[in-house]
N, C-alpha and C positions, 0 to 999 in steps of 0.2 A: 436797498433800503426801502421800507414800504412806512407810513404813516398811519393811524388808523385816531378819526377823532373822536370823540363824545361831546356832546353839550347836554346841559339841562337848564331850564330855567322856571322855578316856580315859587308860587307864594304861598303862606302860609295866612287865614284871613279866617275868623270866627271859628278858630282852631279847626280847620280842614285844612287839606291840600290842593292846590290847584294847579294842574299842568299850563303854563302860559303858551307853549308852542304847539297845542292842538288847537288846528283851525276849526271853529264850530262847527259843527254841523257836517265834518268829515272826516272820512278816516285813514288811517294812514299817515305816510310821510309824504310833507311838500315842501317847495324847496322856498324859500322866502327870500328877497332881498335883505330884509334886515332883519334878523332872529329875532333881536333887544327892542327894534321896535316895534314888533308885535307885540311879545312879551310884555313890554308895557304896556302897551293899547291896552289889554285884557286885564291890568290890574284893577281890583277895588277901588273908586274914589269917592269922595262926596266932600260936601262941603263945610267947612266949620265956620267960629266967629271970625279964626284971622284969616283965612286962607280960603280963595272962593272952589279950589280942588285940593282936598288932601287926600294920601295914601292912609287908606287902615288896615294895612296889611304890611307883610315882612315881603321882600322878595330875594333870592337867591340864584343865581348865576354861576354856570359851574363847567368850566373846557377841560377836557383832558384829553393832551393828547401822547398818544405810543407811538414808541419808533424802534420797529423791527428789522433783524439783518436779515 
């Protein structure tokens, strides 16, 4: 029995797409201790009257994983 996973995590923000798990400024895959908290790092914020950081953006989160015999 073998596994095979996928992740995605991105937002959607001034009607674009934004991959959260590419690290700036490079390419490829790295391995992160914590996917989600990158992912957030990179989200959109700013500030409104109630809240001194809010999201203006959707974010989406997404594991799937397969299991082969």
């Amino acid at each position: 029995v073998s596994y095979h996973i996928e992740m995605s995590f991105f937002e959607v923000y001034n009607e674009k797409i934004h991959d959260l798990l590419v690290c700036k400024g490079e390419n490829g895959q790295k391995k992160q201790p914590s996917w989600l908290e990158l992912g957030n790092k990179q989200r959109a914020t700013a500030a409104t009257g109630m809240n001194d950081k809010s999201s203006r953006s959707h974010s989406v989160f997404t594991l799937v994983m397969t299991q082969t015999k």
